[in-house]
C-alpha positions as CSV (number, residue, x, y, z in Angstrom):
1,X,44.8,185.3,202.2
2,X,45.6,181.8,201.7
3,X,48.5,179.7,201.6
4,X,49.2,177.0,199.3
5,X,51.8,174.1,200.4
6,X,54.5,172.6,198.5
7,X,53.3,169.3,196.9
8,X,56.5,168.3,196.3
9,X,58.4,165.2,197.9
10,X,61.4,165.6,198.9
11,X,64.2,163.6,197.5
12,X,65.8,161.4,199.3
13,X,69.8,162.2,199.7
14,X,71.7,159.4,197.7
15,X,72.8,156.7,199.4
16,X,76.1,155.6,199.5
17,X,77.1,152.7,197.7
18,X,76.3,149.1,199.6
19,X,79.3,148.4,202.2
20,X,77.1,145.6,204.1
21,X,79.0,142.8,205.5
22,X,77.4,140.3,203.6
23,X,78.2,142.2,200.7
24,X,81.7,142.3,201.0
25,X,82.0,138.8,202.3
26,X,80.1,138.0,198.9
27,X,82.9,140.1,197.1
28,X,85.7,138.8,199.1
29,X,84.3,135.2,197.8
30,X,84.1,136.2,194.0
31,X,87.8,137.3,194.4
32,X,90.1,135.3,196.9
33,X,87.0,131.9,197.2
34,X,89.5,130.0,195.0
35,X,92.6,131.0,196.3
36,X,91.6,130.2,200.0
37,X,90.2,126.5,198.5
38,X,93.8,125.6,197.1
39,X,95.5,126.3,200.3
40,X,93.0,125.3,202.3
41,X,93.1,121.7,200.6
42,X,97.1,122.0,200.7
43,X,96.9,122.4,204.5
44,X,94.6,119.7,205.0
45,X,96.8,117.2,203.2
46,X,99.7,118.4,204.6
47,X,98.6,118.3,208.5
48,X,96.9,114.6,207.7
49,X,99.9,113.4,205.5
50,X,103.1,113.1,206.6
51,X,104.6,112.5,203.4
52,X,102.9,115.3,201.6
53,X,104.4,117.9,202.8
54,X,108.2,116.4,202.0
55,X,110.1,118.5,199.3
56,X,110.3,115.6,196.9
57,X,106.6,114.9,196.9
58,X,106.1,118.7,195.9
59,X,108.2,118.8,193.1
60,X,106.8,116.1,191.8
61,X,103.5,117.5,192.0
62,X,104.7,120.3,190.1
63,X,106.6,118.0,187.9
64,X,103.3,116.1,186.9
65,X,101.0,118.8,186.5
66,X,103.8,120.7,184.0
67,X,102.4,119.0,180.5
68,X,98.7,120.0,181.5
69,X,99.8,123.9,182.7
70,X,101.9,124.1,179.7
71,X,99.0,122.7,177.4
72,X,96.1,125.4,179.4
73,X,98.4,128.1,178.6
74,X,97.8,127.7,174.9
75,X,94.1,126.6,175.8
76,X,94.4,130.4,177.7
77,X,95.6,132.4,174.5
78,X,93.1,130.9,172.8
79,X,90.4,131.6,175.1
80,X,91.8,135.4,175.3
81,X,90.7,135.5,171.6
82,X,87.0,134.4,172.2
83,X,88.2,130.3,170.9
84,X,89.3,127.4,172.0
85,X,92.0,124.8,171.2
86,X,90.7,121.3,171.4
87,X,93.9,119.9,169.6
88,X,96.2,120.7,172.6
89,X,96.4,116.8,173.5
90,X,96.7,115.4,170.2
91,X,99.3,117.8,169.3
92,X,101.4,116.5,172.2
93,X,100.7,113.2,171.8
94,X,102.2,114.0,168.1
95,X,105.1,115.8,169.4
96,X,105.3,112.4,171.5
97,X,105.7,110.4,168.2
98,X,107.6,112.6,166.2
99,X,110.4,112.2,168.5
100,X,111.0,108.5,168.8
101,X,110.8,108.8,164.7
102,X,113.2,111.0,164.7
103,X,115.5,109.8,167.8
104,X,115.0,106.0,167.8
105,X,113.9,104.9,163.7
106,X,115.9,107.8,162.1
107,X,119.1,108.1,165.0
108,X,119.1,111.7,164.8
109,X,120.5,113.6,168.3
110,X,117.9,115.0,170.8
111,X,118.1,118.7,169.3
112,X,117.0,117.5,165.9
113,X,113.8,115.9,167.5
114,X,113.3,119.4,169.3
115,X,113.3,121.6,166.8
116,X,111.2,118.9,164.4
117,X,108.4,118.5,167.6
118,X,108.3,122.9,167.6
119,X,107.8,122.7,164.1
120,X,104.9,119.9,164.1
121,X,103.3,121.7,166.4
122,X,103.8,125.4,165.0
123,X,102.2,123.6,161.8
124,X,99.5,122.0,163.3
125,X,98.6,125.5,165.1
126,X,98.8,126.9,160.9
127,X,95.9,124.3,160.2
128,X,94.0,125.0,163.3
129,X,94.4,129.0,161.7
130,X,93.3,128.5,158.2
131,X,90.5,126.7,159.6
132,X,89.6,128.9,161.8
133,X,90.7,132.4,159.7
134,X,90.2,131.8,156.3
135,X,87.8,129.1,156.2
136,X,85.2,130.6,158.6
137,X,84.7,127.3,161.0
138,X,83.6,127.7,164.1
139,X,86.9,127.4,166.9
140,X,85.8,124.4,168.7
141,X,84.9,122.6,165.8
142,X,87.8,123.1,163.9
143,X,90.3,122.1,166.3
144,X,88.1,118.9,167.2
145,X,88.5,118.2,163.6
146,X,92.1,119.0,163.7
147,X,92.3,116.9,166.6
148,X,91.1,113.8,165.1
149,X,93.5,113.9,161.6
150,X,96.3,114.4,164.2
151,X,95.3,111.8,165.7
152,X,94.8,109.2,163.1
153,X,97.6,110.8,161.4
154,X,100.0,109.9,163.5
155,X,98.9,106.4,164.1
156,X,99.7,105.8,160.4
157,X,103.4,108.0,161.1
158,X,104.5,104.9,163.6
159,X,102.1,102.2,162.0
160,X,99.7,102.0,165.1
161,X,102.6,101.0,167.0
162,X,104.6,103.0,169.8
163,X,108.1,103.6,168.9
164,X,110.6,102.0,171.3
165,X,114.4,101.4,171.3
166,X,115.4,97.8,169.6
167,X,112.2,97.5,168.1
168,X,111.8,95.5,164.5
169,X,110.8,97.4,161.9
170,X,108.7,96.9,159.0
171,X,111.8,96.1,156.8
172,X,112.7,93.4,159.6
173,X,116.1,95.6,160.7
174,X,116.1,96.8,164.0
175,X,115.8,100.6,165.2
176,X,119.0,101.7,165.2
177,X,118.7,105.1,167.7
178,X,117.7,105.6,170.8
179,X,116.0,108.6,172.8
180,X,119.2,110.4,173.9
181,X,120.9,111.5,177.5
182,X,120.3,115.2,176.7
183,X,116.4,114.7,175.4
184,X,116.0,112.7,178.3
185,X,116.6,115.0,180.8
186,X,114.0,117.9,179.3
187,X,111.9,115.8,182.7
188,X,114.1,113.8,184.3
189,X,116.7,116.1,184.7
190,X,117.1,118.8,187.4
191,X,119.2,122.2,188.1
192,X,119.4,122.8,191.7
193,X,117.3,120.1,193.0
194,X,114.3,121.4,190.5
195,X,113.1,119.4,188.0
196,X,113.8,120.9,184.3
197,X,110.4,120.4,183.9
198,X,109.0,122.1,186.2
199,X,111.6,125.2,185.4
200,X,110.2,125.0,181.8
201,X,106.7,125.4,183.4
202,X,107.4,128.6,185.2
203,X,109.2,129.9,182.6
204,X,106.8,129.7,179.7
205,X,104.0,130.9,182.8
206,X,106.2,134.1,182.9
207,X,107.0,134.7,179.4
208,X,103.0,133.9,178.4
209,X,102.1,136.6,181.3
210,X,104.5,139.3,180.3
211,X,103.2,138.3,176.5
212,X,99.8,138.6,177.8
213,X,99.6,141.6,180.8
214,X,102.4,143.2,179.7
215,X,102.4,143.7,175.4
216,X,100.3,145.6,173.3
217,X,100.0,142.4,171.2
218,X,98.3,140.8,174.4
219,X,95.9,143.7,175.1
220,X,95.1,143.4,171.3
221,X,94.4,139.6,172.4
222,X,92.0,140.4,175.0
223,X,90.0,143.6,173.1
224,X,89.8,141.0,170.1
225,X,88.1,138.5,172.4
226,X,85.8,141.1,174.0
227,X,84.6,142.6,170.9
228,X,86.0,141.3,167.7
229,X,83.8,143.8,165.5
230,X,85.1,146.7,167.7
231,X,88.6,145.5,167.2
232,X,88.4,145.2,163.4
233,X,86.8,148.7,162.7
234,X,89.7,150.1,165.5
235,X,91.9,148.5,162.6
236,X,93.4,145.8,164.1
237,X,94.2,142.7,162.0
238,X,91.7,140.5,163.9
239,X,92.9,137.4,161.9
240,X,96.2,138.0,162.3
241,X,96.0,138.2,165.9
242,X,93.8,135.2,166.0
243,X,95.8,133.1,163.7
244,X,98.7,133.7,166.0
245,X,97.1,132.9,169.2
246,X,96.5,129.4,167.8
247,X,100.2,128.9,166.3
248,X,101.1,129.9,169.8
249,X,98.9,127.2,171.4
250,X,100.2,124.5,169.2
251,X,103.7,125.4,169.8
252,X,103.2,125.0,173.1
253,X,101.3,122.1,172.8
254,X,104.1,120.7,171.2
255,X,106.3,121.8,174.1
256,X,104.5,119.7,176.8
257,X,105.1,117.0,173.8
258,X,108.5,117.1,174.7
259,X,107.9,116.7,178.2
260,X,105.6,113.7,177.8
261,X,108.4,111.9,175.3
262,X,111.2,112.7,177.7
263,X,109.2,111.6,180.6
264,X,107.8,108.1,179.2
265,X,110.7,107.6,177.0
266,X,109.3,105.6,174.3
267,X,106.5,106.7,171.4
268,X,103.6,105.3,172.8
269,X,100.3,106.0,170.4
270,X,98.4,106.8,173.2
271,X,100.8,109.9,174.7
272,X,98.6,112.9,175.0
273,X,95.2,111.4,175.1
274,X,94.2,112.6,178.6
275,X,95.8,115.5,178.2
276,X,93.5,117.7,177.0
277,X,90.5,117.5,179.3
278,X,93.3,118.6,182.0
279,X,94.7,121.5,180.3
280,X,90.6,122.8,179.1
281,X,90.3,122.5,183.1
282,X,92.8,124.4,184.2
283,X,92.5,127.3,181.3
284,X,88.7,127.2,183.0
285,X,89.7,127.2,185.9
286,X,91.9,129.8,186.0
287,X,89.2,132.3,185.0
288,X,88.0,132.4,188.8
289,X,91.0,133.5,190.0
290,X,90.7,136.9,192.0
291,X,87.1,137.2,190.5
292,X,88.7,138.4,186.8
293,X,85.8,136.3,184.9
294,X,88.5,136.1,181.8
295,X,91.3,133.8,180.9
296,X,94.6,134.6,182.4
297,X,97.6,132.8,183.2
298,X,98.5,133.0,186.8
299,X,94.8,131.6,187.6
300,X,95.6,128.6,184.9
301,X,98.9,128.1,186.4
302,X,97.2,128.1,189.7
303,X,94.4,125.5,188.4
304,X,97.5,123.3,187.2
305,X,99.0,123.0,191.1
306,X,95.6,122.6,192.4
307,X,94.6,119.9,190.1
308,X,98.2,118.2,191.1
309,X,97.1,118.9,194.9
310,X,94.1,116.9,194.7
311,X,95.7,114.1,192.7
312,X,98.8,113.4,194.9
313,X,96.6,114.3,197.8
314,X,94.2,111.8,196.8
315,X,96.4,109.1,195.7
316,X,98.7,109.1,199.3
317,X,95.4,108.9,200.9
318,X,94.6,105.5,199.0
319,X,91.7,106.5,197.2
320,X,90.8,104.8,193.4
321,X,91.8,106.6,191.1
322,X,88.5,107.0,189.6
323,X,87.7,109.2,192.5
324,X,89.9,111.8,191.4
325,X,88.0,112.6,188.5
326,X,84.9,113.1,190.8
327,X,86.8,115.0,192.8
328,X,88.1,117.4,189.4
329,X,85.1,117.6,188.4
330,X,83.5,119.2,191.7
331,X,86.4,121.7,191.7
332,X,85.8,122.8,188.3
333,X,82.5,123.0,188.4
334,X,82.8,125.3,191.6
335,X,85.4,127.5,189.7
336,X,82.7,127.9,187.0
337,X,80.5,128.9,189.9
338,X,83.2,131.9,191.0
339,X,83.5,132.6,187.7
340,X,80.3,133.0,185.9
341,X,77.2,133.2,189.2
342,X,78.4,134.5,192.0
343,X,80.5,137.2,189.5
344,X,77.1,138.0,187.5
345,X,75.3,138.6,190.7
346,X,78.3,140.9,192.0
347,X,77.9,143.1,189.1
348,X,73.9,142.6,188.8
């Protein structure tokens, strides 16, 4: 009689998933590495600066970094669509010159400038959408194209000249308004010690999360970003929802317009320039916050007072200012690192 043995292997019993350390220190990285960064850079400047960590000098960090958050939330409903808005900074520089036309060369009162700046900029987000929707162009091209007639445009709306109170004007009379009281204080003013500006900021950061996190027209945002094909055969209005995005970006574009105008108090020609490479870095930014890989606005909020903790940092310390830009630059460049590497080998 003979016996035969089983030529079978046996199979191994499945492993549990991988709970190394290294692992979850990796993890831990991808999703609080740029979380710890900001407060680890606000500690250091606050334990080697005195006058850092003074109330004043906070508020007016959040105070200057308001027009680029405020700008890289419309740079982040753009980016929830699969775009991009490149006319962000030219649309508040516009805002910028629309109201000195309005205030100082037409004497109109502050809420007349207001609600012509929300409607420059709702319009200008139209012509970024009918670019963008009905024409076909590619996102970032349109809105750099967008971004340059806004640009020349309204050099030719103030004669390549700012706009300031008492100026001569081409008919050799003098201005006869001025930027009002009210207007004024959209930045200088404060409620409770808090800078209206900076109230504005965290306002609109609310409102554009709930909008966002919290509405089926933001979900719709995000599914149409992820999978615009998908979205369109689930019937959703694709260019609808797309179109609006953009009209939302320039609206609030126009927004940190008003800041900029309140805050300089004149039309100068150049308002808004270097706003736009702020507000793409914080929008950017904010996609590495707590490892989401995907535009949201607490992480470009976040990206907006970590931007302003290196600048004031930097600029108590004594450094040229030409080093900040090295130093924004890094920091970006390592919150495209959380964002896109060390997340792709998480999930690899």
């Amino acid at each position: 009689m003979t016996t035969t043995q089983s030529t079978e292997v046996p199979t191994k019993a499945a492993l549990p998933p991988a709970t190394s350390t290294a692992v979850r220190v990796q993890n831990a990285v991808i999703k609080y590495g740029f979380i710890f960064v900001t407060v680890a850079l606000f500690l250091y400047f606050a334990l080697s600066e005195g006058s850092f960590r003074e109330s004043a000098t906070l508020l007016d960090t959040l105070r200057y970094v308001s027009v680029a958050a405020i700008l890289g939330l419309g740079v982040t409903l753009t980016m929830a669509v699969g775009g991009m808005d490149m006319s962000v900074g030219a649309v508040a520089g516009l805002g910028v010159s629309v109201a000195a036309q309005t205030m100082v060369v037409q004497n109109q009162v502050g809420t007349v400038a207001i609600v012509a700046v929300l409607a420059a900029g709702a319009l200008a987000g139209l012509l970024n959408a009918l670019l963008i929707v009905v024409l076909k162009i590619p996102d970032m091209l349109a809105t750099l194209g967008t971004m340059f007639v806004i640009q020349g445009g309204k050099l030719i709306l103030v004669d390549g000249q700012s706009i300031t109170p008492g100026m001569t004007l081409d008919d050799g009379t003098t201005a006869p308004g001025r930027f009002t009281a009210g207007f004024l204080r959209i930045d200088r003013g404060t409620v409770l010690g808090i800078p209206v500006s900076v109230i504005i900021f965290g306002g609109l950061t609310l409102a554009a999360w709930v909008f966002l996190a919290r509405t089926r027209w933001g979900r719709v945002l995000y599914a149409i970003g992820a999978n615009p094909e998908a979205s369109r055969l689930a019937g959703i209005r694709v260019g609808a929802y797309r179109a609006l995005a953009y009209v939302l970006s320039g609206v609030l574009a126009s927004i940190g317009g008003l800041i900029l105008a309140s805050r300089i108090g004149q039309g100068d020609v150049s308002a808004g320039t270097s706003q736009l490479l702020e507000a793409v870095a914080v929008a950017l930014v904010g996609t590495s916050v707590l490892g989401r890989g995907r535009p949201n606005v607490w992480g470009t909020a976040l990206g907006a007072v970590l931007i302003g903790i290196i600048t004031t940092g930097l600029t108590i310390k004594g450094l040229p200012y030409y080093t900040q830009d090295v130093v924004e630059g890094a920091v970006l460049i390592l919150a495209l690192v959380f964002s896109f590497t060390l997340s792709k080998r998480r999930t690899a």
